[in-house]
C-alpha positions as CSV (number, residue, x, y, z in Angstrom):
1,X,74.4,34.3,74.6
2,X,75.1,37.7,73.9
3,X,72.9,41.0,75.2
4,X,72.7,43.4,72.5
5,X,71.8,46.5,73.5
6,X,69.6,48.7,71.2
7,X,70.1,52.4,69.4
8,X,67.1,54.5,68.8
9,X,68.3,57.5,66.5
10,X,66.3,60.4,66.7
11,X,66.4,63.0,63.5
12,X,64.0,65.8,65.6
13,X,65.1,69.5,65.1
14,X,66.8,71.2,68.1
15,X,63.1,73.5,69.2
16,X,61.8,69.7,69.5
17,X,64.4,68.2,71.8
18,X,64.6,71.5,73.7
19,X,60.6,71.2,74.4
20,X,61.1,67.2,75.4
21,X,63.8,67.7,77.0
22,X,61.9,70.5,79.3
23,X,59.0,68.1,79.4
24,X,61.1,65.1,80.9
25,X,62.8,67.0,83.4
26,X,59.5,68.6,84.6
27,X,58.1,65.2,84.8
28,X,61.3,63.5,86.3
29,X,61.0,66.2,88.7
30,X,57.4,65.7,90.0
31,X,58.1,62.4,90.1
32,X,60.6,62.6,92.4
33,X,58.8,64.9,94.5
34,X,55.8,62.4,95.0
35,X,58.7,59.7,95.8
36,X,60.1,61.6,98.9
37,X,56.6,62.9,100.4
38,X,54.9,59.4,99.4
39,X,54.3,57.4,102.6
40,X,56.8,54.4,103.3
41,X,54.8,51.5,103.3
42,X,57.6,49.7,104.7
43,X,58.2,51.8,107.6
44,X,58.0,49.4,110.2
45,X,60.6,47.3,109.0
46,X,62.8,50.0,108.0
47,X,63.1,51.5,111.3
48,X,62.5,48.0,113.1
49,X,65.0,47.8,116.2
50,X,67.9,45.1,115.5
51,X,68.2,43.1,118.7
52,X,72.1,41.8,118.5
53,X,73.0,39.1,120.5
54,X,75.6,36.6,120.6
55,X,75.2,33.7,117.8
56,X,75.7,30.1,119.6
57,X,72.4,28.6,120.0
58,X,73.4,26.0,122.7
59,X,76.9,24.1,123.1
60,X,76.8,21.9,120.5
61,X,76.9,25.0,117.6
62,X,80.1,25.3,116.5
63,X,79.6,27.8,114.0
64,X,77.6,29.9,116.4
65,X,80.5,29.2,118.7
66,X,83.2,30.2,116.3
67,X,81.5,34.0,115.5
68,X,80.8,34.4,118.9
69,X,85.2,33.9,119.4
70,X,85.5,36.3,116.8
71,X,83.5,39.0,118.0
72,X,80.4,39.0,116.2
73,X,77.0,39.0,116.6
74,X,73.4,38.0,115.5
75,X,70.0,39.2,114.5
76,X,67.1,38.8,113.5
77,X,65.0,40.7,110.9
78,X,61.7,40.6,110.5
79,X,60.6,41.0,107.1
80,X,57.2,40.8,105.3
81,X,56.1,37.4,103.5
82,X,54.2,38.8,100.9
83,X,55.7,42.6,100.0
84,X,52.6,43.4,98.1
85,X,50.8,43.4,101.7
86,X,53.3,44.4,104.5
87,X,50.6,44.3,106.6
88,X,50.5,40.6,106.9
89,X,52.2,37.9,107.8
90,X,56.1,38.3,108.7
91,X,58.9,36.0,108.5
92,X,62.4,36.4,110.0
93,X,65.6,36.3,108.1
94,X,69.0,35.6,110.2
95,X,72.0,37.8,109.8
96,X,75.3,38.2,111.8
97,X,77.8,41.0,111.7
98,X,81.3,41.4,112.5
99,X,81.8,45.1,113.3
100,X,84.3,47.8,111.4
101,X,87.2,48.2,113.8
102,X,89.2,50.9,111.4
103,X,86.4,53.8,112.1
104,X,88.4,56.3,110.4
105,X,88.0,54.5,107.1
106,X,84.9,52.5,107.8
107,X,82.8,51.9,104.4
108,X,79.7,50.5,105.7
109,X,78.3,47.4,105.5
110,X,79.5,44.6,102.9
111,X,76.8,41.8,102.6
112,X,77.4,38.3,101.8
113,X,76.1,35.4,99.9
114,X,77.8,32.1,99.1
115,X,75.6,31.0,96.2
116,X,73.1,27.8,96.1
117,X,70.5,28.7,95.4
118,X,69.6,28.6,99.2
119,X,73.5,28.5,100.8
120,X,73.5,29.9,104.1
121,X,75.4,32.7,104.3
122,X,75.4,33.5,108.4
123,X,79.2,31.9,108.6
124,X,80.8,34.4,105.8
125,X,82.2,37.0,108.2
126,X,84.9,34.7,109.3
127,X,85.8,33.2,105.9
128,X,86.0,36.2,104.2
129,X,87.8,38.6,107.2
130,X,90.6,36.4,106.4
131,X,90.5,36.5,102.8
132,X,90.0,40.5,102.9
133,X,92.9,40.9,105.7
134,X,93.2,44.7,106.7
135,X,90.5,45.4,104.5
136,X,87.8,43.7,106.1
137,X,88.2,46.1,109.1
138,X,86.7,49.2,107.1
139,X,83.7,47.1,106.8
140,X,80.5,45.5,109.1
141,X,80.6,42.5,107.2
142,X,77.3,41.0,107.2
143,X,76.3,37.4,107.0
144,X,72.6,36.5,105.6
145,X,70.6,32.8,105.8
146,X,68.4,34.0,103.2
147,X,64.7,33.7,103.6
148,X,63.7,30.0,104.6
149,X,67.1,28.6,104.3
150,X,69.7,28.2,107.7
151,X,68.5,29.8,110.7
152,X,66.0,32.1,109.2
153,X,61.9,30.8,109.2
154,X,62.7,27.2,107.7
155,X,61.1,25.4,104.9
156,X,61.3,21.7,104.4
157,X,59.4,19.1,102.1
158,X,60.1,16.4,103.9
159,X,61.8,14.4,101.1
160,X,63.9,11.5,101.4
161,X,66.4,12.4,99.4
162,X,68.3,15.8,98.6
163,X,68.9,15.7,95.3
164,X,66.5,17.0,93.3
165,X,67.9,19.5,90.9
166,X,71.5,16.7,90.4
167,X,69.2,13.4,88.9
168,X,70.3,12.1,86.0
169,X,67.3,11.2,83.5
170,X,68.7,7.3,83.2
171,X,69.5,5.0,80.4
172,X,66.7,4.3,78.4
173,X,62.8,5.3,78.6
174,X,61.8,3.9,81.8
175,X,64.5,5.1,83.8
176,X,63.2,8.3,82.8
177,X,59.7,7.8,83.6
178,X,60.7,6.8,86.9
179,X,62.5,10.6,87.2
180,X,59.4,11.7,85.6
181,X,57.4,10.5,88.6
182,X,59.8,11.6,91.4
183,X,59.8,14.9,90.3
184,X,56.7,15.0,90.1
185,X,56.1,13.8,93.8
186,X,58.6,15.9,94.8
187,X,56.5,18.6,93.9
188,X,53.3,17.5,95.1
189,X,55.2,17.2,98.6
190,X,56.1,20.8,98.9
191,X,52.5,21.9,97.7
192,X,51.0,20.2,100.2
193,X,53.8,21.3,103.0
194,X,54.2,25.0,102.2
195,X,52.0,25.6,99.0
196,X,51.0,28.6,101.4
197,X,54.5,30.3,101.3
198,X,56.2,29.1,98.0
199,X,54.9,31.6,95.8
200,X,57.0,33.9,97.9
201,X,60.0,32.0,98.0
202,X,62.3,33.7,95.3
203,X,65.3,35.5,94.6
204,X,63.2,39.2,93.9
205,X,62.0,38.6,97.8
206,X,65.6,37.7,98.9
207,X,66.7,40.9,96.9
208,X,64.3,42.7,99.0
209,X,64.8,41.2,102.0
210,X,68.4,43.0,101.8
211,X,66.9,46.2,101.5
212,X,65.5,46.0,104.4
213,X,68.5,44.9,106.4
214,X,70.3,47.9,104.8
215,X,67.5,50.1,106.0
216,X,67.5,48.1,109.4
217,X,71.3,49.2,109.4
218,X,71.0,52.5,108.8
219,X,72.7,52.4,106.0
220,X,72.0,54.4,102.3
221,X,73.5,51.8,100.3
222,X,75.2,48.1,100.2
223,X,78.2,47.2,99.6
224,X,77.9,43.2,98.1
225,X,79.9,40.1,97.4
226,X,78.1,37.0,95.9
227,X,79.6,34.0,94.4
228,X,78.0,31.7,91.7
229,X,73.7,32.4,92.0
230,X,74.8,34.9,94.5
231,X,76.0,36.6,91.4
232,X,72.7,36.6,89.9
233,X,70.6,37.7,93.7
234,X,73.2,40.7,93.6
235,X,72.1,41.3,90.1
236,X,68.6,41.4,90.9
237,X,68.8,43.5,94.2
238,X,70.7,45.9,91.6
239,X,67.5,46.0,89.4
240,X,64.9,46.5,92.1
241,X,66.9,49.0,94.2
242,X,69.2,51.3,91.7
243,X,71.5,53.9,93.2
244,X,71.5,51.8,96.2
245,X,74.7,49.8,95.8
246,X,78.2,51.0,97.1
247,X,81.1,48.3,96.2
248,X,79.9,45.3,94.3
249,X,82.0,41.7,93.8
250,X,80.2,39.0,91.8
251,X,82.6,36.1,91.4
252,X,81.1,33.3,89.3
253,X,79.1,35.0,87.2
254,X,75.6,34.0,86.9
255,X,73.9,35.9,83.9
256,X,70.4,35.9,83.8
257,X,70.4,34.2,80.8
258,X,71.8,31.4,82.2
259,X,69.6,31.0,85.1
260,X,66.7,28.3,84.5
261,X,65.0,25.8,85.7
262,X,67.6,23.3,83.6
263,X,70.3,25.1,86.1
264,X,73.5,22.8,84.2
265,X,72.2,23.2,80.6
266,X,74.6,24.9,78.4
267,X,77.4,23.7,80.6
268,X,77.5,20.1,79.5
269,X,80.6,20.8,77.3
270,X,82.4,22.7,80.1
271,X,81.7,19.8,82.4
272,X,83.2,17.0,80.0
273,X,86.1,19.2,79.5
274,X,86.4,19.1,82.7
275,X,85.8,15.5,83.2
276,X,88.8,14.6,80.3
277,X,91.2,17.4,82.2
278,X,91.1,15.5,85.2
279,X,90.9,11.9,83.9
280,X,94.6,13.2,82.1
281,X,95.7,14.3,85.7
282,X,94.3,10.9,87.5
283,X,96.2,8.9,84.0
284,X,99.1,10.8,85.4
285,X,99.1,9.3,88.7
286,X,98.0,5.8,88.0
287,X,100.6,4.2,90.3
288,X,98.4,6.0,92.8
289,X,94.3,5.6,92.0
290,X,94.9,2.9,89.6
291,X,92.3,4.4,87.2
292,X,94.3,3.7,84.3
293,X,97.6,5.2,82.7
294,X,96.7,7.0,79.6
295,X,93.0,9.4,79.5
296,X,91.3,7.1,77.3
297,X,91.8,4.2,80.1
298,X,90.6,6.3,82.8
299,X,87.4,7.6,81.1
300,X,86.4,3.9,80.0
301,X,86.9,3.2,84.0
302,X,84.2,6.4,84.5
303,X,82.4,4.6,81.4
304,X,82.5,1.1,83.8
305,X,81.2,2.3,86.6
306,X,78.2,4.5,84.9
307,X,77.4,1.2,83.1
308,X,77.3,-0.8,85.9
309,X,75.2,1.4,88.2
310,X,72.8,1.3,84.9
311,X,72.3,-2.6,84.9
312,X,72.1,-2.2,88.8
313,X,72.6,-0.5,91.5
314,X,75.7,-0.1,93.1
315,X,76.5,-1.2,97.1
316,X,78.2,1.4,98.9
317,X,79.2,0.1,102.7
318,X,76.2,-1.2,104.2
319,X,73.5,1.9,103.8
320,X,73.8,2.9,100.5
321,X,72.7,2.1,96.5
322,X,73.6,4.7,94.1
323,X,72.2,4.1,91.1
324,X,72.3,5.6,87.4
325,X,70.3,8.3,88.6
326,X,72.2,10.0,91.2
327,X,75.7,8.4,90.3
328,X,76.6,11.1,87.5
329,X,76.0,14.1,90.7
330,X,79.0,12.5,92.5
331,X,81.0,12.8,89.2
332,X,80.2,16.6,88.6
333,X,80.1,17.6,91.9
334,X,84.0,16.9,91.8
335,X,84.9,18.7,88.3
336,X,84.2,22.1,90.1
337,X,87.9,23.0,90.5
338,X,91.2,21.6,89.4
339,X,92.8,22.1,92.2
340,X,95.2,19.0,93.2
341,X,93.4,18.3,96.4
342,X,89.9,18.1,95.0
343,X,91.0,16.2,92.4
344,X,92.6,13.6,94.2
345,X,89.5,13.6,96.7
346,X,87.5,13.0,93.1
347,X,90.0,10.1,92.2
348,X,89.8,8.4,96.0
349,X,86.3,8.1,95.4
350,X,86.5,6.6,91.7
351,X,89.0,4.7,92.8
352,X,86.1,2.8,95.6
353,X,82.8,3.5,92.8
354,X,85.4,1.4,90.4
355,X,85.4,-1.7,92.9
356,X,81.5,-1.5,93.4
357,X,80.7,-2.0,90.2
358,X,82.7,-5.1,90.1
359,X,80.8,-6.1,93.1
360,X,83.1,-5.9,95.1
361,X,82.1,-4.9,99.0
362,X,83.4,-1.4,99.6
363,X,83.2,1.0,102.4
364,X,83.0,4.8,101.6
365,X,85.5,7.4,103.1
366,X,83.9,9.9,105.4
367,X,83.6,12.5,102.6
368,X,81.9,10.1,100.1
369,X,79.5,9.0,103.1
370,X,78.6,12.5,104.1
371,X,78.3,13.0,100.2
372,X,75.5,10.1,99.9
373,X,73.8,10.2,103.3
374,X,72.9,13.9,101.6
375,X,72.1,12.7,98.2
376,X,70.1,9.9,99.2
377,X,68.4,10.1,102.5
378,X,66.4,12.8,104.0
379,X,69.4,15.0,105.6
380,X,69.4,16.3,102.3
381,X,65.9,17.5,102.3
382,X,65.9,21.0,103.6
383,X,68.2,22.3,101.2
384,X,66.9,20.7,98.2
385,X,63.9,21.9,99.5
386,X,64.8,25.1,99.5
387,X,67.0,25.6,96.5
388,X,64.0,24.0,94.7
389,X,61.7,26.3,96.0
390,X,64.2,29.5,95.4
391,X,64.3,27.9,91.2
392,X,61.0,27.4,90.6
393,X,59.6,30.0,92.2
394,X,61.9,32.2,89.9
395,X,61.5,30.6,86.5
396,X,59.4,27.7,86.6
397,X,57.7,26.8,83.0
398,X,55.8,23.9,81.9
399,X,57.6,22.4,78.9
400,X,56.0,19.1,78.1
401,X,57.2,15.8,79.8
402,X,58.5,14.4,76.3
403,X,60.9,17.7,75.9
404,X,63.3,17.0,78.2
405,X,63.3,13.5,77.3
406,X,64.3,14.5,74.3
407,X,67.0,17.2,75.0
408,X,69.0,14.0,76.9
409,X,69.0,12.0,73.5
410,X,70.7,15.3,71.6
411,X,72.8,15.6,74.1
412,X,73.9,11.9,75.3
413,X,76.6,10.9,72.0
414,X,78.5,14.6,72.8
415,X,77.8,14.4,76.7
416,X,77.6,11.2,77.8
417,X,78.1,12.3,81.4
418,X,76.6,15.8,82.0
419,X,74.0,15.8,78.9
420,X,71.4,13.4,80.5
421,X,72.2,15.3,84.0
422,X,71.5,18.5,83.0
423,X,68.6,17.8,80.6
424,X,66.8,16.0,82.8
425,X,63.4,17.3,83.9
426,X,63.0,19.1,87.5
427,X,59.9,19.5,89.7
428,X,59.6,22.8,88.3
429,X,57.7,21.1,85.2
430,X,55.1,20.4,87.9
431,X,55.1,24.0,90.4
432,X,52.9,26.3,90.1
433,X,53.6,29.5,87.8
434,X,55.9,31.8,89.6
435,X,53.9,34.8,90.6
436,X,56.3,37.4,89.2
437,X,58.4,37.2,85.9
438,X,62.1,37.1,85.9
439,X,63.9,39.9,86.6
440,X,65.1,41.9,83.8
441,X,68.4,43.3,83.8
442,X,68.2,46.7,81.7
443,X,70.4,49.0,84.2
444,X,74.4,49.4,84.2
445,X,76.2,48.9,87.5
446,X,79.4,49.8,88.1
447,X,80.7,46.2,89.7
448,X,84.1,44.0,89.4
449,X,82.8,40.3,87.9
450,X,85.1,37.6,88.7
451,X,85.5,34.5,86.5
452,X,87.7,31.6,85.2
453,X,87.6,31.1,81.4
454,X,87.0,27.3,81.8
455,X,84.3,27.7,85.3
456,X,82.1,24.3,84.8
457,X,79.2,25.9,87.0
458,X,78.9,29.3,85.9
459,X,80.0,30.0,82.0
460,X,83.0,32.1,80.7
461,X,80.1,33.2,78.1
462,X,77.8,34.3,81.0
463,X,80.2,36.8,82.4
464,X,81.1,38.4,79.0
465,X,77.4,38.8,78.3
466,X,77.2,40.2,82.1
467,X,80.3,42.8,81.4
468,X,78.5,43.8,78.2
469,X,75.2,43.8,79.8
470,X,76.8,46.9,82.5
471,X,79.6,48.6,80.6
472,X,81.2,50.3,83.9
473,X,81.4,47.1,85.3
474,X,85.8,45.6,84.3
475,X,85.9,41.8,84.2
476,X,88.4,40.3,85.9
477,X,89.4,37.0,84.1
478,X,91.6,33.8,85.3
479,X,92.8,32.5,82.4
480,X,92.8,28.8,82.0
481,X,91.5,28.0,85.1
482,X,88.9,24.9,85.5
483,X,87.5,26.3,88.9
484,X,84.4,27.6,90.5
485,X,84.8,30.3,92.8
486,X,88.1,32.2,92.8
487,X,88.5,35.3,95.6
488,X,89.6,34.0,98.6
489,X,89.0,29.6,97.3
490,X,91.6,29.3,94.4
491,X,94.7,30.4,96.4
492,X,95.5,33.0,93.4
493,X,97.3,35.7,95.1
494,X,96.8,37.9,91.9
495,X,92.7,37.4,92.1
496,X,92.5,38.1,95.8
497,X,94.6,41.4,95.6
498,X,92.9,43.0,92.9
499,X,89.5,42.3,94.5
500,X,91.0,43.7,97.9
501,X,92.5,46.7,96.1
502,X,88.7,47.5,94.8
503,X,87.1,46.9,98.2
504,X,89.7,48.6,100.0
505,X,89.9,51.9,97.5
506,X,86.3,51.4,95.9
507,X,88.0,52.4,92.1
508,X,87.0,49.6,89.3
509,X,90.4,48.8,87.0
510,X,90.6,51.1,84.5
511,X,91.0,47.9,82.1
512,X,90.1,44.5,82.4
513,X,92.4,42.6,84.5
514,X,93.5,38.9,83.7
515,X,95.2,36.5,86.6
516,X,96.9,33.2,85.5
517,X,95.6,30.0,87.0
């Protein structure tokens, strides 16, 4: 979808613009004035003190373990619930930091976000130190759980399963009634478990959040990087707060556009094409998965297995049934990259899903196990929880029950796979209103936007209208490339050097660069 931006021609006579132009300044002018003698009704979160501390919470956190080894530390911020009334209730958000060590070219600090909605973040400054190499010592590198998610105040529904925004709507019409009424229960839960703070759990709060770390920090501005929705929260924060961002990275480009409560629709296509890519690398390799030896045979093995878990559910070991409705989320969960070794994970397990539905007693690898003690059991709960939360307090819309039904029976003949996935309805047809609109980008950023031309998650299409939406942004395109998340994931030495030679120098191309895959 494009963003076309509009051109107001004014025919006024020179005296005219001379007088508005005198007018606008005068009034940008007092404006500004009130601004810097208003009262900051944030004060005591701005100037709160940040109490670092080491970040292992006991000796059984590795991760906490594994920043404290690499010098950092952790904090946390105490930030309002509700920023229309700072005055009341408080939350805290969790951040670590690993600290500049190259003073004498020290940028400031470079916040982090790895997507979700509702990925914890605190971990970052050890994944992306080594990504960044020398660079990464002219920054504080700064790790965020956003608000209620990780080790910042928690929210969970208490669901027993954590897959709420992957279901597929099902065959026929009762299948989908039946995803009718979970979603609907699914949102009655969180109502009744935190109907008190969901209205506030949302993507303008997290982008506000960050403001007042940076003011916590000392800082004037942020520098950002932010893959896949973290794309989007960096948008946002870029909205709210103008002037106030240094160096920004947004790889996997989430355009507002494409951000919804339907979070895969418009990227069924994408997704099959992904799905036919890889069966023609697993046809390639038959001697290996057994899947089949041409693409057609391999598909109609995925066509098997979908069919089967349709008439009935499917044993996995001794804990499990996956069933029609959260089979296709094991599919598209492994067309995010074509990368040989997630590929071949994706084959291992069609390879097993292949024996179960011809009944055959299976046990899953450790991956797919971890994979459905997530999807269908309450481990999963928190971060469904959350990422629901995050959605539908963002864009949440009633659309009618029937509506979505209907969607999946456009899309099923093209998208057998991903069309009654990402049609399906969400408990967002059953949250309340969110209590802000969605943000509207109308500003232009300078900012490097990182994207593959065949990304499954976060569309090709989204970027370019991203680019065009902030001219002095450059796009930095991998060409060919089926893969979600590039800098510092894809192992493309051309993508990681040209984001380090922006954070490191802080001058956008003066084109837009292309990588191969």
């Amino acid at each position: 979808m494009s963003t076309f931006r509009h051109l107001k021609v004014l025919t006024v006579c020179a005296a005219v613009l001379a007088a508005t132009a005198t007018t606008t300044a005068t009034a940008a002018a007092t404006e500004a004035a009130a601004a810097a003698t208003a009262p900051d009704r944030l004060a005591r979160f701005h100037d709160q003190h940040v109490d670092w501390h080491t970040c292992a919470l006991g000796p059984d956190d590795k991760p906490g373990q594994a920043l404290d080894a690499a010098g950092a530390d952790c904090a946390d911020i105490t930030v309002p619930l509700d920023y229309t009334d700072p005055g009341g209730r408080t939350i805290t958000v969790a951040v670590s930091r690993l600290k500049a060590t190259d003073t004498d070219h020290r940028v400031g600090p470079l916040l982090l976000n790895d997507g979700g909605p509702a990925g914890p973040s605190l971990h970052m400054p050890l994944t992306e130190s080594q990504v960044m190499g020398e660079v990464a010592d002219r920054y504080d590198l700064i790790g965020m759980d956003p608000r209620f998610v990780g080790r910042s105040t928690p929210l969970d529904c208490g669901w027993d399963l954590g897959s709420a925004f992957l279901r597929s709507a099902g065959a026929d019409p009762a299948a989908y009634r039946e995803e009718v009424a979970v979603a609907r229960e699914l949102a009655g839960r969180c109502q009744r478990a935190h109907g008190d703070v969901l209205p506030y759990v949302t993507t303008r709060n997290t982008a506000r959040d960050m403001d007042v770390i940076r003011a916590a920090l000392g800082a004037e501005t942020l520098s950002y990087l932010g893959y896949s929705y973290g794309s989007y929260l960096g948008e946002v924060y870029s909205q709210l707060f103008p002037g106030r961002t240094d160096r920004m990275v947004l790889d996997g480009v989430n355009s507002p556009e494409y951000y919804n409560q339907t979070l895969l629709r418009g990227a069924e296509a994408a997704n099959e094409g992904a799905l036919r890519a890889w069966a023609s690398w697993a046809a390639a390799r038959h001697a290996t998965y057994g899947l089949g030896a041409t693409r057609g045979r391999v598909l109609a093995t995925v066509e098997h297995i979908l069919g089967a878990a349709a008439k009935e559910p499917l044993r996995i070991g001794k804990a499990y049934l996956l069933d029609e409705h959260v089979l296709p989320s094991v599919f598209i969960g492994g067309l995010g990259s074509d990368l040989d070794e997630r590929r071949a994970d994706l084959a291992e397990t069609v390879s097993l899903l292949a024996r179960a539905a011809d009944r055959k007693p299976v046990e899953p690898s450790e991956e797919l196990a971890g994979q459905l003690e997530f999807l269908l059991t309450g481990t999963g709960s928190a971060a469904s929880s959350q990422m629901t939360a995050i959605i539908c307090g963002d864009v949440a819309e009633r659309r009618g029950v029937d509506s979505y039904w209907r969607t999946v029976e456009k899309s099923r003949e093209r998208f057998p796979l991903a069309g009654p996935l990402a049609g399906n309805i969400t408990p967002c047809e059953f949250w309340d209103r969110p209590v802000e609109a969605p943000t509207v980008l109308d500003n232009d950023v300078p900012a490097l936007l990182v994207n593959a031309t065949d990304d499954p998650r976060t569309l090709y299409a989204g970027a370019e209208a991203m680019h065009e939406q902030w001219p002095s942004s450059r796009l930095l395109t991998v060409k060919g490339a089926r893969q979600h998340g590039l800098y510092g994931e894809y192992g493309n030495a051309c993508v990681d050097q040209r984001v380090n030679a922006y954070l490191r120098t802080g001058r956008l191309p003066a084109h837009d660069p292309t990588c191969g895959a």
